[in-house]
PDB file of the backbone (N, CA, C, O) and the ligand in Angstrom, with CONECT records:
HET     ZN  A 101       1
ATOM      1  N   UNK A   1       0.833  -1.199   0.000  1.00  0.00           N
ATOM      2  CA  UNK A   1       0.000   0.000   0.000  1.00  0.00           C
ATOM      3  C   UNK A   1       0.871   1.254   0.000  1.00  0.00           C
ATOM      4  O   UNK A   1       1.972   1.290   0.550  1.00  0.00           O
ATOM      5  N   UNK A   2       0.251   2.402  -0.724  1.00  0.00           N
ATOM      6  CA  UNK A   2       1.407   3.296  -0.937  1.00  0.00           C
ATOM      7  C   UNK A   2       0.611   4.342   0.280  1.00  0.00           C
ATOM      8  O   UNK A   2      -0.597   4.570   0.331  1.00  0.00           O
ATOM      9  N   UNK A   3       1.537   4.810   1.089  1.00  0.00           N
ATOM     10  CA  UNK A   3       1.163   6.102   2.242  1.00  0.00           C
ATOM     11  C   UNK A   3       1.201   7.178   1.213  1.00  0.00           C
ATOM     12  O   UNK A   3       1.974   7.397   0.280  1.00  0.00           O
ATOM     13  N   UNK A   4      -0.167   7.962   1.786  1.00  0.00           N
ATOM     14  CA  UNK A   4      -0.409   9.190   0.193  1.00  0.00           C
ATOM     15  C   UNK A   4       0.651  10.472   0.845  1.00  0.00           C
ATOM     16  O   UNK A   4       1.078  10.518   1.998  1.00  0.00           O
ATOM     17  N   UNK A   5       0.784  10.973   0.285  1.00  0.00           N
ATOM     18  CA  UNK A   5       1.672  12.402   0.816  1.00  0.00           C
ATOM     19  C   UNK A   5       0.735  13.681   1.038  1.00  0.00           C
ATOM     20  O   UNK A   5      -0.175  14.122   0.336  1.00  0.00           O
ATOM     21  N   UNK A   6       1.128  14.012   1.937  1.00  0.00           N
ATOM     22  CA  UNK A   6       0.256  15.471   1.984  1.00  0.00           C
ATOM     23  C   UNK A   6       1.417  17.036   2.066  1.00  0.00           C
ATOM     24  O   UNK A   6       2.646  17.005   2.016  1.00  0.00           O
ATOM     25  N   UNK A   7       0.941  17.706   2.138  1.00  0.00           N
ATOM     26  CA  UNK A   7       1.486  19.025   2.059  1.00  0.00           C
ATOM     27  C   UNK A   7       1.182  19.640   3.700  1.00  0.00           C
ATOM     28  O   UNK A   7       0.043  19.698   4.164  1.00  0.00           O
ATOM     29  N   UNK A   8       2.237  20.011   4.344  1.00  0.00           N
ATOM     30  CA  UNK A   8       2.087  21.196   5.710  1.00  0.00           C
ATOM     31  C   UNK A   8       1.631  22.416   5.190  1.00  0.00           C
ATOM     32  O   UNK A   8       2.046  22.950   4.161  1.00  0.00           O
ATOM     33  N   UNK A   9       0.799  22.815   5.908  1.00  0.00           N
ATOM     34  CA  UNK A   9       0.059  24.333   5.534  1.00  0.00           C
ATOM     35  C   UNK A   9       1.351  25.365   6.164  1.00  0.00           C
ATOM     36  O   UNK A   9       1.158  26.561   5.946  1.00  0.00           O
ATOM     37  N   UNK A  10       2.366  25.091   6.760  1.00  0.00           N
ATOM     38  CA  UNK A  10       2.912  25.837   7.066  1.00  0.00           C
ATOM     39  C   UNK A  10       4.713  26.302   6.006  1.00  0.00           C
ATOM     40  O   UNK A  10       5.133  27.272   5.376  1.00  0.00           O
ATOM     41  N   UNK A  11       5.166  25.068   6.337  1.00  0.00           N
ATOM     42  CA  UNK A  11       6.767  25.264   5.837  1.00  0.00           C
ATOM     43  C   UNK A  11       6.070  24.490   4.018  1.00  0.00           C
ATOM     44  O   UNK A  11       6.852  24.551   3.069  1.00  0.00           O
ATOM     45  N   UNK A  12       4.713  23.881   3.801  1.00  0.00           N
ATOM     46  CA  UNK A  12       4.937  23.303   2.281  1.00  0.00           C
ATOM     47  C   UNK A  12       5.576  22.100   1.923  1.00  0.00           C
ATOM     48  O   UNK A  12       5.308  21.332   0.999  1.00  0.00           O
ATOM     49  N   UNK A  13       6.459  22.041   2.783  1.00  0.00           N
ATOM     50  CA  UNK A  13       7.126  20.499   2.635  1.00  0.00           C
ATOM     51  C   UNK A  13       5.986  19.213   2.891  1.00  0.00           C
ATOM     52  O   UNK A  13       5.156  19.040   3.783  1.00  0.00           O
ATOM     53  N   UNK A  14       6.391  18.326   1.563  1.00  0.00           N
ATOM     54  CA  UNK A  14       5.253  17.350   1.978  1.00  0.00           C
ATOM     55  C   UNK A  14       6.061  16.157   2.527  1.00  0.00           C
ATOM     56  O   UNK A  14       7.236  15.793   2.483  1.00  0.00           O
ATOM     57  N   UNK A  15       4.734  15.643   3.145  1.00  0.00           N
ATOM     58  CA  UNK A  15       5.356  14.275   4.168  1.00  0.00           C
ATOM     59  C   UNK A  15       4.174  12.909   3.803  1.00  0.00           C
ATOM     60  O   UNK A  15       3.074  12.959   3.251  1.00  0.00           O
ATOM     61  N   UNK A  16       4.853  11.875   4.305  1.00  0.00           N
ATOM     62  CA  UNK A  16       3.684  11.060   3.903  1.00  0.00           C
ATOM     63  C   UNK A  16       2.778  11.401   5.515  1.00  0.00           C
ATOM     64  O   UNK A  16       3.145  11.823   6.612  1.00  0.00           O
ATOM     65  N   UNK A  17       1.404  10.945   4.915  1.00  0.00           N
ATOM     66  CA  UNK A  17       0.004  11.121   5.798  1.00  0.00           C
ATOM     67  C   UNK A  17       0.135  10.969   7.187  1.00  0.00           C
ATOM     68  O   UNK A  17      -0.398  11.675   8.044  1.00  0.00           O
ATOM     69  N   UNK A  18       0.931   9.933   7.372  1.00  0.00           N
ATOM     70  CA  UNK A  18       1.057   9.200   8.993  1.00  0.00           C
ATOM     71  C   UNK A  18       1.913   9.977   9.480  1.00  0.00           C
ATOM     72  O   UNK A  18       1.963   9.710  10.681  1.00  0.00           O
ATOM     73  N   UNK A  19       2.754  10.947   9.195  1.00  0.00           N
ATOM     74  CA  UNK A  19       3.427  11.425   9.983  1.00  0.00           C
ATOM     75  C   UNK A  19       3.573  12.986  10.403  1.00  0.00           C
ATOM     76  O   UNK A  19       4.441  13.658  10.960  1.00  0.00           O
ATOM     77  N   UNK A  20       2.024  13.270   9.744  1.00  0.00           N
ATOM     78  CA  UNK A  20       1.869  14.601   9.793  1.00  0.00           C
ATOM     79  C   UNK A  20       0.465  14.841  10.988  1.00  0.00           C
ATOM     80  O   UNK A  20      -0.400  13.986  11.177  1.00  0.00           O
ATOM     81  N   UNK A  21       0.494  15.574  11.366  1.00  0.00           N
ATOM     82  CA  UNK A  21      -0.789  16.311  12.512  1.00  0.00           C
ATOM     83  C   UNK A  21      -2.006  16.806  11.806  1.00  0.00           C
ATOM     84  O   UNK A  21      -1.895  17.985  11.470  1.00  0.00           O
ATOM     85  N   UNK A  22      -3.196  16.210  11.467  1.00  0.00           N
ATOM     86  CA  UNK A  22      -4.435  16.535  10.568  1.00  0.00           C
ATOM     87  C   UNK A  22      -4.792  17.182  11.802  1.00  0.00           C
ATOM     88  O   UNK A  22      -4.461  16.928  12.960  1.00  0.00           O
ATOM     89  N   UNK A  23      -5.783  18.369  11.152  1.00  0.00           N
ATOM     90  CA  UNK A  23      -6.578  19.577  11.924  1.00  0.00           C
ATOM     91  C   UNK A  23      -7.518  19.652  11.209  1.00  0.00           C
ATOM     92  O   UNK A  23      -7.251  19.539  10.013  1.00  0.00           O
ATOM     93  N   UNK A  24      -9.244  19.905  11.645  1.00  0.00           N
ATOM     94  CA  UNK A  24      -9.843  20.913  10.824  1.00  0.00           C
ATOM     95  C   UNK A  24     -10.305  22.075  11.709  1.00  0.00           C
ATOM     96  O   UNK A  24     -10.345  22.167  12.936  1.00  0.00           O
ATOM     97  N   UNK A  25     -10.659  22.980  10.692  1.00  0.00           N
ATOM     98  CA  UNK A  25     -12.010  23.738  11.755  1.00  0.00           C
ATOM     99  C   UNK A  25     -13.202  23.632  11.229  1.00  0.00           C
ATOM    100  O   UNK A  25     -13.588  23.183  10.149  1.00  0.00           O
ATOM    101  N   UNK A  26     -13.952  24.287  12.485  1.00  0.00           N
ATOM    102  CA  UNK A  26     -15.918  23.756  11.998  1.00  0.00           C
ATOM    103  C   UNK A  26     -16.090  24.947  12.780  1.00  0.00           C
ATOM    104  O   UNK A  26     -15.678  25.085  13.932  1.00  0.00           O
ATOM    105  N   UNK A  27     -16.788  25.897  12.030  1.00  0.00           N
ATOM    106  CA  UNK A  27     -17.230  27.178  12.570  1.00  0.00           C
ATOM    107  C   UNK A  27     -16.490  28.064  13.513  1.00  0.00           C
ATOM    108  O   UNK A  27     -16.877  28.494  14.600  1.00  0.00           O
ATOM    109  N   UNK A  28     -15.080  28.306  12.754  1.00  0.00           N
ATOM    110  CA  UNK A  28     -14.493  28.812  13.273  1.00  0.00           C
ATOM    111  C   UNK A  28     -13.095  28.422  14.366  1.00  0.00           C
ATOM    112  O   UNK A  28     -12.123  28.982  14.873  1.00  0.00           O
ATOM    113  N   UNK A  29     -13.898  26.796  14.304  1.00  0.00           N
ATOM    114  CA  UNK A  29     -12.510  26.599  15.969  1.00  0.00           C
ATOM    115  C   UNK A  29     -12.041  25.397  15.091  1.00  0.00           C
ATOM    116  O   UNK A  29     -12.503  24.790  14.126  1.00  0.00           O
ATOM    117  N   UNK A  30     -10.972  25.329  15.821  1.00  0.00           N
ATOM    118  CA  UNK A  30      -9.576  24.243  15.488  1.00  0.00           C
ATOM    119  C   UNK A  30     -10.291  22.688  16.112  1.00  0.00           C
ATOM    120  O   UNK A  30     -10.938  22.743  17.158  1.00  0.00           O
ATOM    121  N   UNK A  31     -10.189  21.914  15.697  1.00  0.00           N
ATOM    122  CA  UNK A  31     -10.402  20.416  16.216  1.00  0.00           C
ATOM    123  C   UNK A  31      -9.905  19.741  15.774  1.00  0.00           C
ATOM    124  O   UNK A  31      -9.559  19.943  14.610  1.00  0.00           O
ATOM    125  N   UNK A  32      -9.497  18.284  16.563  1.00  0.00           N
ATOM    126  CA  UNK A  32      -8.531  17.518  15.956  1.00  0.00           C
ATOM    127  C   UNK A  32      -9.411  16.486  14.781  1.00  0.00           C
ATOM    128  O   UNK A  32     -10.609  16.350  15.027  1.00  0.00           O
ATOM    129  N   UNK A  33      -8.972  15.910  13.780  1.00  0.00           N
ATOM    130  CA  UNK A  33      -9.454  15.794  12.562  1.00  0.00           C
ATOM    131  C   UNK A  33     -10.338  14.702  13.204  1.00  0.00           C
ATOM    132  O   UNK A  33      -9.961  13.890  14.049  1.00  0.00           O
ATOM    133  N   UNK A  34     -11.800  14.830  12.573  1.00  0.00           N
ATOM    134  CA  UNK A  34     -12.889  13.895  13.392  1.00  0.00           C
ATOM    135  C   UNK A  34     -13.527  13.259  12.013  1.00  0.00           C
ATOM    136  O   UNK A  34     -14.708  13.504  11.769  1.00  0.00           O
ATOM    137  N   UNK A  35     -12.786  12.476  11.142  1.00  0.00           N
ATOM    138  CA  UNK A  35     -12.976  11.850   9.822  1.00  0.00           C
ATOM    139  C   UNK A  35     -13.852  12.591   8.897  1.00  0.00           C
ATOM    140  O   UNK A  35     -13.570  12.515   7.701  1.00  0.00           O
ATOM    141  N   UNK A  36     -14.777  13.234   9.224  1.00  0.00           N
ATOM    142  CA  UNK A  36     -15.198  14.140   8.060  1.00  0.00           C
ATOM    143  C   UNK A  36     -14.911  15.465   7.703  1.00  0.00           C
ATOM    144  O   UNK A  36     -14.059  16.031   8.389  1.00  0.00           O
ATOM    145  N   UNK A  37     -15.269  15.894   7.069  1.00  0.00           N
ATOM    146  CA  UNK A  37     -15.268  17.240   6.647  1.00  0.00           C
ATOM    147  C   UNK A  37     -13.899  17.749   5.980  1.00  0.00           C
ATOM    148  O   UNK A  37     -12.993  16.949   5.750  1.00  0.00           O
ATOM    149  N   UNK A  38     -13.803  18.925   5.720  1.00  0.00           N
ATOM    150  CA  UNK A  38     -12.059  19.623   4.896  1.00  0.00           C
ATOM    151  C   UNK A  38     -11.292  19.329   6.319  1.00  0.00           C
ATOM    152  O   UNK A  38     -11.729  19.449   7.463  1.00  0.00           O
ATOM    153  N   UNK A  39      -9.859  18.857   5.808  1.00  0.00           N
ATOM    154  CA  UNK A  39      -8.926  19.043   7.225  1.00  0.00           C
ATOM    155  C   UNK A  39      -7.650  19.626   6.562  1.00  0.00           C
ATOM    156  O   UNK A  39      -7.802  19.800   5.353  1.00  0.00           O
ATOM    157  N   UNK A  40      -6.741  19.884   6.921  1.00  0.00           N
ATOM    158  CA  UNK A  40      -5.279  19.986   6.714  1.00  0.00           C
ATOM    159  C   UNK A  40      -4.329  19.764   7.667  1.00  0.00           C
ATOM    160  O   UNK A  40      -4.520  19.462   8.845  1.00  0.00           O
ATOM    161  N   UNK A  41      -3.230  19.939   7.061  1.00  0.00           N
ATOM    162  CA  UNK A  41      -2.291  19.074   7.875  1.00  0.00           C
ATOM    163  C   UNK A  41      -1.208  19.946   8.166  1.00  0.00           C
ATOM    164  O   UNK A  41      -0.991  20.923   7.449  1.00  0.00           O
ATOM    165  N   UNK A  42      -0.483  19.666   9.191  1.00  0.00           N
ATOM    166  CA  UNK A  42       0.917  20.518   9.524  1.00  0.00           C
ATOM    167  C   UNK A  42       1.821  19.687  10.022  1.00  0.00           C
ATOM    168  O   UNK A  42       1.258  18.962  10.843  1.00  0.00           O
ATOM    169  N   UNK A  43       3.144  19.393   9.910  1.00  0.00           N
ATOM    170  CA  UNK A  43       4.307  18.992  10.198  1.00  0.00           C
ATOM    171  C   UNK A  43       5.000  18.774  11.401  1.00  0.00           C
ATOM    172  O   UNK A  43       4.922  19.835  12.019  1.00  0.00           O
ATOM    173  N   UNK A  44       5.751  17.807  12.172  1.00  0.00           N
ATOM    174  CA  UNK A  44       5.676  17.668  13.681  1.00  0.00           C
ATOM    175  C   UNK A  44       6.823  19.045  13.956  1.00  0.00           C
ATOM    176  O   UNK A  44       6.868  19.390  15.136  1.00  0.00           O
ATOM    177  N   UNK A  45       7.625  19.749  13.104  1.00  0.00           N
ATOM    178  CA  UNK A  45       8.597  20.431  13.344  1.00  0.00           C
ATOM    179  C   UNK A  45       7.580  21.770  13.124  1.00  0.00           C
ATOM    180  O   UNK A  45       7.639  22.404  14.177  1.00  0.00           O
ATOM    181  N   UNK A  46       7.040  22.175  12.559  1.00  0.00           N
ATOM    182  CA  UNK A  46       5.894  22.843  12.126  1.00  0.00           C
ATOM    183  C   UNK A  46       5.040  23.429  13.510  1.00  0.00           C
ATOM    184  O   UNK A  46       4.828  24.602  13.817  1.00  0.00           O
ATOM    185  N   UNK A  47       4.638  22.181  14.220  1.00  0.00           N
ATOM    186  CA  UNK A  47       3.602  22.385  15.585  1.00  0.00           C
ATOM    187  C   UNK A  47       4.329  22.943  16.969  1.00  0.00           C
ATOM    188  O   UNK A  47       4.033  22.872  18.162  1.00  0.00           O
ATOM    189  N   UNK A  48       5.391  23.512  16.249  1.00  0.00           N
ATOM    190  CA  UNK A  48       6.236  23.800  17.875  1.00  0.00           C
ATOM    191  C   UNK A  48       6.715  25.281  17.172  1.00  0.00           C
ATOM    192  O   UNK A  48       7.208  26.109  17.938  1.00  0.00           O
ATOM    193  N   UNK A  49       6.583  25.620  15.763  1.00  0.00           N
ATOM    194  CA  UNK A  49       6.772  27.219  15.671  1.00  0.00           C
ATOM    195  C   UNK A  49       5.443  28.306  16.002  1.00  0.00           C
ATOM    196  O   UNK A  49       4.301  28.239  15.546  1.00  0.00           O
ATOM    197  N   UNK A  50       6.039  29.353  16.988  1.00  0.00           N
ATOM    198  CA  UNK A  50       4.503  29.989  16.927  1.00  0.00           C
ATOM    199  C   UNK A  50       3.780  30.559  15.522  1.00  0.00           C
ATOM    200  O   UNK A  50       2.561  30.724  15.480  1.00  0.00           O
ATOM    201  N   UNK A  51       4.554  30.810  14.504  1.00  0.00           N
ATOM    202  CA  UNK A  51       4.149  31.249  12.804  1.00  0.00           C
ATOM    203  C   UNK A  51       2.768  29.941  12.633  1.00  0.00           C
ATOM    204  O   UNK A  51       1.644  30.026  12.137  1.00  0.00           O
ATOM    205  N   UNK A  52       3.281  29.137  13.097  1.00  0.00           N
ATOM    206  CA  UNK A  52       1.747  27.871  12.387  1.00  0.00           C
ATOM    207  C   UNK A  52       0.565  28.183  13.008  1.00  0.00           C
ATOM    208  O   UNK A  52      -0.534  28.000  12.485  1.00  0.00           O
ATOM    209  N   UNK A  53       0.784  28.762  14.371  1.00  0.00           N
ATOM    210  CA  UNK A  53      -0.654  29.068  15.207  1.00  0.00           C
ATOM    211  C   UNK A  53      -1.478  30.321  14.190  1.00  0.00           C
ATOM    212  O   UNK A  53      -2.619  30.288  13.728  1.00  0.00           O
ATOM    213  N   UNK A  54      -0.534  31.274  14.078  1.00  0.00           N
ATOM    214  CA  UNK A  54      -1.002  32.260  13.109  1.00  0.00           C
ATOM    215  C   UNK A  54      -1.404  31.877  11.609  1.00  0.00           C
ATOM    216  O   UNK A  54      -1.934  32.781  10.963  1.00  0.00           O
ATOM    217  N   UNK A  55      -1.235  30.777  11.049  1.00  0.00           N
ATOM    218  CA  UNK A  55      -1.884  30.439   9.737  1.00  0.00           C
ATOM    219  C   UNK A  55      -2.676  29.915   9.869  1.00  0.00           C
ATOM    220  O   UNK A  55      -3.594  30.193   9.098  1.00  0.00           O
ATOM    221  N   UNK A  56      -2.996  28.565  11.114  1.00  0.00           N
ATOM    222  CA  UNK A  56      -3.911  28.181  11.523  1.00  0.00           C
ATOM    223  C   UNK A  56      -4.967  29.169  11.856  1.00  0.00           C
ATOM    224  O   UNK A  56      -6.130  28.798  11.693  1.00  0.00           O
ATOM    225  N   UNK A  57      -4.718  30.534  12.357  1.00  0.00           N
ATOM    226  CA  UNK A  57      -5.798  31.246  12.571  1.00  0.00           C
ATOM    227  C   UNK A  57      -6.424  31.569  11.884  1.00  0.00           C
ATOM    228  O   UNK A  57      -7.653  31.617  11.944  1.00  0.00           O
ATOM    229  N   UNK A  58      -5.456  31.996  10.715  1.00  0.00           N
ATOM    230  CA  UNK A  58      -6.289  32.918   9.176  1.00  0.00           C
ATOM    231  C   UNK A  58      -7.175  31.393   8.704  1.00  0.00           C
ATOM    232  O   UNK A  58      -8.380  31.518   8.486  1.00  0.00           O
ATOM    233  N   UNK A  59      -6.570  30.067   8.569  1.00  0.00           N
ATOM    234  CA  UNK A  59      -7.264  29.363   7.975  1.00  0.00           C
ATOM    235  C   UNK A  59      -9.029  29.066   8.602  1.00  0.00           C
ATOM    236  O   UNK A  59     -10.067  28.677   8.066  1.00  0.00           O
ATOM    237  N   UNK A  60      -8.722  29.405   9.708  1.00  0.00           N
ATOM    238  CA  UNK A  60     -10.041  29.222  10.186  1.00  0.00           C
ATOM    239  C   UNK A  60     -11.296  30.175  10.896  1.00  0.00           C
ATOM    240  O   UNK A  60     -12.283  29.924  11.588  1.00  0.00           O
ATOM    241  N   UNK A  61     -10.514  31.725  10.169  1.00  0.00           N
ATOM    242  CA  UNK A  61     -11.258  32.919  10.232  1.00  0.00           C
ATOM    243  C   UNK A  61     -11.502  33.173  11.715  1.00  0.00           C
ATOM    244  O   UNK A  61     -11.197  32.446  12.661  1.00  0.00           O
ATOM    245  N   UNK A  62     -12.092  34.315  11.720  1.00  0.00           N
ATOM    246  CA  UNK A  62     -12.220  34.742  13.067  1.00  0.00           C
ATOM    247  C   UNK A  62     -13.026  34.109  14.333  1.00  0.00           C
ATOM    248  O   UNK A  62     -14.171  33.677  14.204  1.00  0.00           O
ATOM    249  N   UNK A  63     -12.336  34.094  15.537  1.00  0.00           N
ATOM    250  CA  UNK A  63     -13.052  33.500  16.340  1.00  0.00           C
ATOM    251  C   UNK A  63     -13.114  34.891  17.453  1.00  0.00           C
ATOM    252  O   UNK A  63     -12.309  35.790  17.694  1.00  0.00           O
ATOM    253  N   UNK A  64     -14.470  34.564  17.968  1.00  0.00           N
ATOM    254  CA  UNK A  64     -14.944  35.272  19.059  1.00  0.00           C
ATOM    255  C   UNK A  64     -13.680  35.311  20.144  1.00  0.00           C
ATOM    256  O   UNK A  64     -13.032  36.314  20.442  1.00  0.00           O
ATOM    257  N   UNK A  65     -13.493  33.924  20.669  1.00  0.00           N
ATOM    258  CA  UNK A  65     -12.540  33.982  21.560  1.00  0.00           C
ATOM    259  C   UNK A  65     -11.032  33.991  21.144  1.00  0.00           C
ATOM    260  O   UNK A  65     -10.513  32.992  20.645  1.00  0.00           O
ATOM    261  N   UNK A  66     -10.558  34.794  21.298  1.00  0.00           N
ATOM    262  CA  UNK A  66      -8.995  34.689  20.684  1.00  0.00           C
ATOM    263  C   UNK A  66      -7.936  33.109  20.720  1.00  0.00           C
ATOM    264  O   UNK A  66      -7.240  32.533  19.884  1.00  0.00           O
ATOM    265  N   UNK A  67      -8.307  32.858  22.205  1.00  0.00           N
ATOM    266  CA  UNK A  67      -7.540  32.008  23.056  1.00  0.00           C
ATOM    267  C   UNK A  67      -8.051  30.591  22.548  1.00  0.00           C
ATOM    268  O   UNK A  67      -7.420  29.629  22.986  1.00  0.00           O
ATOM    269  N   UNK A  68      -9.075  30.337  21.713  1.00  0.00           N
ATOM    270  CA  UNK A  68      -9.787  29.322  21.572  1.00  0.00           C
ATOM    271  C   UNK A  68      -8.427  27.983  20.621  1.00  0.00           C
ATOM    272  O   UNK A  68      -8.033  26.874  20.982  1.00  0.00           O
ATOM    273  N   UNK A  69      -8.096  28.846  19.338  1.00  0.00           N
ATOM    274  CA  UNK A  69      -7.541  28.147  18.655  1.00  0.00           C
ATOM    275  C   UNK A  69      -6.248  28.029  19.177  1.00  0.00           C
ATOM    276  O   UNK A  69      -5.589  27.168  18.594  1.00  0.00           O
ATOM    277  N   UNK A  70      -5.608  28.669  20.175  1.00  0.00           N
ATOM    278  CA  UNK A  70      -4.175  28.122  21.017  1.00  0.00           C
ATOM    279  C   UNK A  70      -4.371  27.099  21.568  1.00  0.00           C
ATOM    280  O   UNK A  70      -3.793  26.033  21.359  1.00  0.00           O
ATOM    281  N   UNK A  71      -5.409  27.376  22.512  1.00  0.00           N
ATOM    282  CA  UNK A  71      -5.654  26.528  23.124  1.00  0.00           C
ATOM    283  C   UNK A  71      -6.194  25.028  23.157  1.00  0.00           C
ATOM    284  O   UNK A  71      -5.821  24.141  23.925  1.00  0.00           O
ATOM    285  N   UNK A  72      -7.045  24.951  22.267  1.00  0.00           N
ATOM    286  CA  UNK A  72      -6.885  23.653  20.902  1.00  0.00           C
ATOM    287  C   UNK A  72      -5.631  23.624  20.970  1.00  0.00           C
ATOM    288  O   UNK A  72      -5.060  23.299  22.011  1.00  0.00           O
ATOM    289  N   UNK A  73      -5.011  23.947  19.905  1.00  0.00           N
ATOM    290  CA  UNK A  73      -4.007  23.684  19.263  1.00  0.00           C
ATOM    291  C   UNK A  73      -2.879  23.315  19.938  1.00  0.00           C
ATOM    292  O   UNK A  73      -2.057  22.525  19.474  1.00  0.00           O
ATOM    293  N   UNK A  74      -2.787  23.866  21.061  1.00  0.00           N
ATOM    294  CA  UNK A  74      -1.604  23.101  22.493  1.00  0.00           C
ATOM    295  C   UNK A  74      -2.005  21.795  22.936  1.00  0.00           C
ATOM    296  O   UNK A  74      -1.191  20.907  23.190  1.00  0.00           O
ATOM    297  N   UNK A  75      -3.289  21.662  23.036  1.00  0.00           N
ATOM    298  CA  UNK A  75      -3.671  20.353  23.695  1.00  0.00           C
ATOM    299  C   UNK A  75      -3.217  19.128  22.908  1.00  0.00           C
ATOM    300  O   UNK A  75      -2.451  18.223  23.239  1.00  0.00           O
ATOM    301  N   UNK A  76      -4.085  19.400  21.454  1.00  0.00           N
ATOM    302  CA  UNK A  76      -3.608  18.591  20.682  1.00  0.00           C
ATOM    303  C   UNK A  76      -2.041  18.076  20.725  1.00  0.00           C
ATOM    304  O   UNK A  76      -1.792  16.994  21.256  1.00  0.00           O
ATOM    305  N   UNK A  77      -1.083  18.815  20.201  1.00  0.00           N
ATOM    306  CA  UNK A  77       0.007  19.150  19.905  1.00  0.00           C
ATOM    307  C   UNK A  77       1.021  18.299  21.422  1.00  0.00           C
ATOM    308  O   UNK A  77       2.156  17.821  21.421  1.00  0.00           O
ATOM    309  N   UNK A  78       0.241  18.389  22.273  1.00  0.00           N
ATOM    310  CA  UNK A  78       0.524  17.880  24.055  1.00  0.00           C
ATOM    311  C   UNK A  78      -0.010  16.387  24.042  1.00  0.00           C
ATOM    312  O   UNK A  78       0.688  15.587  24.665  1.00  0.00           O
ATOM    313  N   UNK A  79      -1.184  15.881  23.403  1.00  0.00           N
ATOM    314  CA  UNK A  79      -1.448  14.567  23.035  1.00  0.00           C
ATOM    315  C   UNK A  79      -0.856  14.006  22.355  1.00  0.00           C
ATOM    316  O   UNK A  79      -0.751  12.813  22.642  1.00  0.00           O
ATOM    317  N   UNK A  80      -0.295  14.382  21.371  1.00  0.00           N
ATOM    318  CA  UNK A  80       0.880  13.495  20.167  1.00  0.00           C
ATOM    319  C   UNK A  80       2.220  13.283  20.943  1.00  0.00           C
ATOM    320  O   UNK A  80       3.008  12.353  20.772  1.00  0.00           O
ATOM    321  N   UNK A  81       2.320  14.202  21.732  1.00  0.00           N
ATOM    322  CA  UNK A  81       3.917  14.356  22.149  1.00  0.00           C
ATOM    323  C   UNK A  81       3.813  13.284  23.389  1.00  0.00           C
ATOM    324  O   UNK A  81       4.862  12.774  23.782  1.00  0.00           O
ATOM    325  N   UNK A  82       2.795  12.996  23.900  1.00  0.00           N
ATOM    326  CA  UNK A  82       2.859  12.359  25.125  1.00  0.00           C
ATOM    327  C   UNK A  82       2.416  10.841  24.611  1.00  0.00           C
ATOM    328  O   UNK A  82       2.340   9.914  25.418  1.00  0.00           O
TER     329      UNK A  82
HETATM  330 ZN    ZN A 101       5.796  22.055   8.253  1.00  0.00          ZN2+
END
């Protein structure tokens, strides 16, 4: 079976699927990829620059709460690592 490659929304470099961090958002907030819907992906070297939090933001437009998509986005990022 061939592992498909995807692209990091951040640095562009592609990686194969399994070794990258899938995200989507759904009305605004960050969640970790829940099999449906658009997702994208970012890079394990990628999830530790603060520049990805900020693309992640634009990608998922404005949120009421500022703190929402960090805060996602740490947890997650704290589950893979652990
Ligand atoms: Zn990357």
């Amino acid at each position: 079976m061939i592992t498909p490659i995807r692209m990091c929304i951040n640095c562009r470099n592609r990686f194969e699927q399994n070794k990258l961090i899938r995200l989507q958002c759904i009305e605004n907030k960050l969640y970790n990829y829940s099999y449906t819907g658009r997702s994208f992906y970012i890079c394990k070297e990628c999830s530790i620059v603060p520049i990805t939090l900020k693309k992640i933001d634009k990608l998922c437009g404005k949120n009421k709460n500022n703190n929402t998509t960090r805060d996602v986005f740490l947890k997650i990022i704290e589950e893979i690592n652990s």
